[in-house]
N, C-alpha and C positions, 0 to 999 in steps of 0.2 A: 712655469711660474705658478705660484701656490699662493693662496691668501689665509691673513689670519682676522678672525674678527673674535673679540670678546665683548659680554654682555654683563651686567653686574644684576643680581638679583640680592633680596631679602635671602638669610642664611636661611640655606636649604639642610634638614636633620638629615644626619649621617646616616641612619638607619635607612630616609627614603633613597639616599644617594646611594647604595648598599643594596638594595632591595632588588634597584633596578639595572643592577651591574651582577648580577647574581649569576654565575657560572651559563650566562648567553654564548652564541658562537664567535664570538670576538676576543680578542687578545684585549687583554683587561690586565689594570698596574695598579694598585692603592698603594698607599703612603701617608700614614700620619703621623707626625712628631711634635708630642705635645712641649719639646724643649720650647721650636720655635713659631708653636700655635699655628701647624701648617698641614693640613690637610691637600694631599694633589690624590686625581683617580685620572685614570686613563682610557679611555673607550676606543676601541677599531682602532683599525693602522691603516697610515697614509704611506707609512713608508716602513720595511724591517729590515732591520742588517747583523747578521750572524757572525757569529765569533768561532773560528777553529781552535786557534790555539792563540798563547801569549804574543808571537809573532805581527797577529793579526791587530793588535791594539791602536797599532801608530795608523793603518790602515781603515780601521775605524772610526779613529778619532777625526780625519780627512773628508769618512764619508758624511761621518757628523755634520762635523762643521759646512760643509760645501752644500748639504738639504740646506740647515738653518740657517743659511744665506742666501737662498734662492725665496726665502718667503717673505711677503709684503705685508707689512703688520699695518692694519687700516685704524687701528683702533689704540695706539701708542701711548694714550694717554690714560689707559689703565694698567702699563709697567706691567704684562702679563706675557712675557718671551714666548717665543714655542720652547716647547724641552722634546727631547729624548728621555723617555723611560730603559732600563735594563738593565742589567749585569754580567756574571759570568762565576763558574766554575773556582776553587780554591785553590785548585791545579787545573790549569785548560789543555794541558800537555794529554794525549791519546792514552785511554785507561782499559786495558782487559777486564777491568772487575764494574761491566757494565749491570748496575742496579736504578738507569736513571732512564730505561726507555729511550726513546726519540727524543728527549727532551735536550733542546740543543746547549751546545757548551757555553756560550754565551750568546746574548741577545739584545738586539736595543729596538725600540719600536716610537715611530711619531707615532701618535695619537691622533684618532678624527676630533675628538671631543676629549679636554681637558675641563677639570673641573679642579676649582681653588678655592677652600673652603677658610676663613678665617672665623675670629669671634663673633664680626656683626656679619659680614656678607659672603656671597657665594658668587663665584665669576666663574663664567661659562665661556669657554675658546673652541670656536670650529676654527681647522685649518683646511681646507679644500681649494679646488683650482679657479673657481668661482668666485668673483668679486662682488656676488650680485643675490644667490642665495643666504646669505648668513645670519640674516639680521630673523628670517621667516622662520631658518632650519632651525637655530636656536630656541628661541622661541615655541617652537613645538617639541623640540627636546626639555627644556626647562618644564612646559604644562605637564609632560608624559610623568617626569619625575615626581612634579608637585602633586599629583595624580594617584601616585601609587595607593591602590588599596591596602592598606594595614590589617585591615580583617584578614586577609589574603597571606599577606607576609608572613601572621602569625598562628596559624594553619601547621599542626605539628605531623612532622616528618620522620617517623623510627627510621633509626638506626643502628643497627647490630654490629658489634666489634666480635668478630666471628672465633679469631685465634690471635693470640701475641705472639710471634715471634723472637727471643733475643737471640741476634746473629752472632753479638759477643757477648756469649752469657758471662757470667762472674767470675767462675775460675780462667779461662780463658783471659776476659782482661786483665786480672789479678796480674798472671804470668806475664801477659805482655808490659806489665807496671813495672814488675821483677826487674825484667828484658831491660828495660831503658834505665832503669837506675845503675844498672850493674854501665851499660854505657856512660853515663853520668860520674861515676866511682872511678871507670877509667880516666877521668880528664878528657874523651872526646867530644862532650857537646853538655850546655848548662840547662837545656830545657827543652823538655818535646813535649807539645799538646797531642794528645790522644785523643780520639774521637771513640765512639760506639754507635751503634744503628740499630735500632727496637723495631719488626714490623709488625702492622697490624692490619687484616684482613676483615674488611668491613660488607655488609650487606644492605643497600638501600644508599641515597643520595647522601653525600658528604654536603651537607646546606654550607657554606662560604661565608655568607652574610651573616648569620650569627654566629660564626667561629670568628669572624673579625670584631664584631660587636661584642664577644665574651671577652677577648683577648686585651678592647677597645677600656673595658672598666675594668678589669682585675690588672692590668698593665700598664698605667697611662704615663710611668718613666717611662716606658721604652719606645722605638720605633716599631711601630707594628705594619706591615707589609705583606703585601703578595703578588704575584705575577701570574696572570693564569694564559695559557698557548692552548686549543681549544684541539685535541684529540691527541695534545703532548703531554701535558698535565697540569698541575697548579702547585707553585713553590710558596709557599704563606711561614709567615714566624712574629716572635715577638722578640726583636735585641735590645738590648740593652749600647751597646756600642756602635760610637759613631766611629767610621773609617776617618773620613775627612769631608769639612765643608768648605769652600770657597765661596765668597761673596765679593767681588771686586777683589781687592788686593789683600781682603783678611782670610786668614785661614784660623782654623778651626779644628782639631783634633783629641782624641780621646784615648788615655791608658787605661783600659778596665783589665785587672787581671787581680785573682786573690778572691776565693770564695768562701763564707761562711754564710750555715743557717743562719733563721731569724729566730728568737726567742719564742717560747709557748706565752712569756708575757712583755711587757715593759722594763719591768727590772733584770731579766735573764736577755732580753735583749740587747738592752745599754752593757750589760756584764760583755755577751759575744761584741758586739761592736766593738770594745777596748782592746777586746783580746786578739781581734784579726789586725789592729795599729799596729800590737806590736810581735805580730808573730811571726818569727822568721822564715818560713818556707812561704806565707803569702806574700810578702813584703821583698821577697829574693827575686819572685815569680814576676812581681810588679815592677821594679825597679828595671827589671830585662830588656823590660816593654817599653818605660819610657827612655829608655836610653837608646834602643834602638830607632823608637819612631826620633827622638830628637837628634840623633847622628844624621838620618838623612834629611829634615826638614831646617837645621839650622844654618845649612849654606847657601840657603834657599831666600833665607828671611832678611831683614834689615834687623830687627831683635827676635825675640825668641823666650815667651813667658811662660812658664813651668811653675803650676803649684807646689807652694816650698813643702807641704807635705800632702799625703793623699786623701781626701775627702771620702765620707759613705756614700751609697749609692743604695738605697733599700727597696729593694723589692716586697712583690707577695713572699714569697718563697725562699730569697737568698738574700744578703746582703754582698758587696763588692768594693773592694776599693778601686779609687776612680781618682785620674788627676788630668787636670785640662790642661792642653798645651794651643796657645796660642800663637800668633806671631803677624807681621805683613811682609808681603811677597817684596823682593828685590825689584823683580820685572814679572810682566803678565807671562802665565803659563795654566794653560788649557787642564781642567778637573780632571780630564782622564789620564794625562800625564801624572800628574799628581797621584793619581789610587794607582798606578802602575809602577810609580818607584816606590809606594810605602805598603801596597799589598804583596802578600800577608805579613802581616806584624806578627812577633813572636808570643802574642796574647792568642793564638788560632792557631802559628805553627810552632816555636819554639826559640831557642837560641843555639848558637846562630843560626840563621833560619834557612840559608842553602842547606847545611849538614841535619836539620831538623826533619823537613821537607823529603829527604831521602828514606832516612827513618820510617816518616808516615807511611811510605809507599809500600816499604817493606814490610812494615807491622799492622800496617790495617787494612783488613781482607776486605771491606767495599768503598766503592768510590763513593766519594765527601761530594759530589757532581757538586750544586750553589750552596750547599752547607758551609759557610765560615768565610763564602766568597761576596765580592762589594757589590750592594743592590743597591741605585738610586737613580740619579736623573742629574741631566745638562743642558742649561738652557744657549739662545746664540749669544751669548755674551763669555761661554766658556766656564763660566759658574755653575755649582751642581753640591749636591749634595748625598756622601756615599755612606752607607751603615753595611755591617758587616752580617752577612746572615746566620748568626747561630739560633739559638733554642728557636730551631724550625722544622720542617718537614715535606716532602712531596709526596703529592696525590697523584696516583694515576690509577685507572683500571681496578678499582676497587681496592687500594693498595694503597695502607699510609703508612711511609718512611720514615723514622724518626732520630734524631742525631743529637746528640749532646757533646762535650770530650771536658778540659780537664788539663788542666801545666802538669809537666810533674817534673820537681826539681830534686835537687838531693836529698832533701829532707821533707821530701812525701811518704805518707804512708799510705798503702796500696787498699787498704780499704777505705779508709780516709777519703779517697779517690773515686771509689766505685760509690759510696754513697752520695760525694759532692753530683755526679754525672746524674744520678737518678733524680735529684732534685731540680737539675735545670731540664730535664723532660717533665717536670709536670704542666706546665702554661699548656702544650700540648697536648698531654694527656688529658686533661682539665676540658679542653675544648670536644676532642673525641668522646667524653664521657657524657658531656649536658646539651652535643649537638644535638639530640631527638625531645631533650625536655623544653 
C-alpha cells in the first residue's frame, strides 16, 4: 500500500525548481508545455518499469495501471493523480547500430516528489508507503527549494565543445535523399522521414538547468522536456509536436509536417509563410500525416474535427504547418493504447509507415534510440499526455548526440533538405553554445 499526499504552495520560479533538480543521483523527468500552462518535474522513483520491445507495451501499460491503483490519494481534493513519467525508443525492436549506451529502450518511472507548477501555484506530491510522514517531508522539501541559493546557481561553469562530429556528413545524406526519391519515382512508398546525427564531444559539466531555462525562453511553443537515468544518461529536446493528449473522453492531436525558414524581417516573413500554404511538396508531406493520424483515430471517435486548412506554427528558427485534430472518445481507452496505435506517424517515419520504417533501418547507419519517440506521462485515471521527441539529444560520458531528419516526398530537393535538417539542430546547438556563458 502506497500513499499519496499533496501540498499547494505560492508559485515556486522554475529556475529554483531547476536548480535543485540539477543532474543529482536520482531519476529526474521535466515537462513544460506552455499550450496548456503546465509545468510537471519528477524527483526519485518509487517505482520503474522498462520496456524491451513494442511487445512489451500491453504489458506495461498493466503494470501501470495495477501501481496506480494500489495508492491511497489522502489529499483528493487537490485533483493532483499520481502519474507515470517515460517513454520509449522510435523503434524498440533490438538494433545492432548501438549509439545509445545502457540507456534503456523504454522506461517509465513513479516519482517520490511530483511537482505541478501552474500560473499562480505550485503543488507538491510525495507518494511513499507512509501515511504519516508527508505533511513534515514535504515541507522540508518545499524550504530546501525556496532556499536555493542563487548566487550559487549562477556561478559560471566552462565548457568546451571539443570536436563535432557529422556522422552523416552532406554528400552522404544528399545520396541517401537520391536513394529514396528514386524509391518514391518507383511508385513504392510516398514519404520517408530521414534523420541525421551530429556528435559533439564536450569537456567540463553539461549544466541541465540552464539548457532547460535557455530552451524554456527561446522556445515557449514547444514542449521542452527531459528525462535524465543517473549513470545512463539524460535525453532533453525542445518539440514542437504533440503525439496525443487524453483528458477524459477528449482527445487531442497534432499534424506538424512542412518546414520553411523564418524571414530575416516581417515582410520576408509574411512573404515565406504564404509561400509554405501553398507549396506543394510541404502541403503533400502534410496532408500524409493527417490523413494517416485520422484513419486511425476516427473509428475511434463519436466525431472527428480536422482544421479545414493548416495553421502557422512559428518558431525561433522555422516556421511549420500545423493542423489540430480533435475529437471524443466512443468508449474509455487507456493513453498508452492510444500512442501505440498512432506512434509513429508519418510526420517521423513516412508513408506508409510499415514500408517507411524499413527504409529507415536500411538507410540510416545509427539508432534514432528516443529521437522521434513519445515522451510524456499517465496519470490513474488513464489520461496522459504524449509529445514526440525530435529537435533533441542524449548526453552521456561526455558525449552529446544530436538528431534532426526531414520528409522527403517527390518533390523534394536534396539540398533543400540538408539545409531544412541543419536548422532544426540549432535550439540544440544554441544550448551547447551559451551553456558556460
Amino acid at each position: 500500500m502506497m500513499f499519496s499526499y499533496t501540498k499547494k504552495f505560492n508559485r515556486i520560479n522554475t529556475q529554483q525548481l531547476l536548480e535543485n533538480n540539477n543532474y543529482n543521483n536520482e531519476p529526474s523527468f521535466f515537462w513544460e508545455n506552455n499550450k496548456s500552462n503546465e509545468l510537471l518535474i519528477g524527483i526519485g522513483c518509487n517505482e520503474e518499469i522498462e520496456l524491451l520491445n513494442s511487445n512489451d507495451l500491453d504489458s506495461v501499460h498493466s503494470k501501470i495501471t495495477k501501481k496506480l491503483n494500489t495508492i491511497t490519494d489522502l489529499t483528493p481534493e487537490m485533483n493532483m493523480k499520481p502519474k507515470f513519467f517515460g517513454g520509449y525508443k522510435f523503434n524498440t525492436e533490438t538494433s545492432e547500430k548501438n549509439n545509445w549506451d545502457n540507456f534503456p529502450n523504454g522506461y517509465f518511472m513513479l516519482p517520490k516528489y511530483t511537482i505541478m507548477s501552474n500560473q499562480k501555484n505550485t503543488f507538491i506530491t510525495l507518494i511513499s508507503t507512509s501515511d504519516k510522514e508527508n505533511i513534515t517531508t514535504i515541507d522540508e522539501f518545499a524550504k530546501k527549494i525556496i532556499n536555493t541559493n542563487m548566487e550559487t546557481a549562477k556561478q559560471k561553469n566552462k565548457l568546451y565543445a571539443k570536436t563535432i562530429d557529422d556522422i552523416d556528413c552532406k554528400s552522404n545524406y544528399l545520396k541517401i535523399i537520391n536513394q529514396i526519391l528514386s524509391d518514391i519515382k518507383r511508385g513504392s512508398i510516398n514519404k520517408v522521414v530521414i534523420s541525421k546525427l551530429k556528435t559533439i564531444s564536450i569537456k567540463g559539466r553539461f549544466n541541465l538547468s540552464k539548457a532547460m531555462q535557455q530552451l524554456q525562453k527561446s522556445y515557449p511553443e514547444c514542449i521542452n522536456f527531459y528525462i535524465h537515468l543517473p549513470n545512463r544518461g539524460t535525453f532533453l529536446g525542445s518539440t514542437p509536436e504533440r503525439l496525443i493528449k487524453k483528458n477524459n473522453a477528449q482527445l487531442i492531436s497534432e499534424a506538424i509536417a512542412g518546414t520553411f525558414r523564418r524571414g530575416l524581417n516581417m515582410k520576408e516573413d509574411l512573404i515565406l509563410e504564404n509561400q509554405i500554404k501553398e507549396d506543394l511538396k510541404n502541403l503533400e508531406e502534410h496532408n500524409l500525416v493527417i490523413k494517416e493520424i485520422a484513419h486511425i483515430l476516427n473509428p475511434l471517435l463519436k466525431n472527428i474535427v480536422i482544421s479545414k486548412s493548416p495553421n502557422i506554427l512559428k518558431l525561433k528558427n522555422v516556421q511549420h504547418l500545423i493542423t489540430n485534430i480533435t475529437g471524443e472518445l466512443k468508449k474509455n481507452i487507456h493513453i498508452l493504447k492510444l500512442v501505440k496505435m498512432i506512434h509513429p506517424t508519418p510526420a517521423v517515419s513516412g508513408y506508409p509507415v510499415d514500408k517507411a520504417k524499413k527504409l529507415i533501418d536500411k538507410y540510416e547507419k545509427h539508432d534514432r534510440g528516443w529521437y522521434s519517440g513519445p515522451i510524456g506521462w499517465i496519470d490513474s485515471s488513464g489520461d496522459g499526455d504524449f509529445c514526440i521527441g525530435i529537435r533533441s539529444s542524449f548526453i552521456n560520458n561526455n558525449i552529446i548526440q544530436l538528431f534532426s531528419g526531414g520528409g522527403i516526398v517527390l518533390n523534394s530537393i536534396p539540398e533543400e533538405e540538408w539545409i531544412e535538417t541543419e536548422l532544426k539542430m540549432k535550439p540544440i546547438l544554441e544550448i551547447i553554445k551559451n551553456n558556460d556563458q
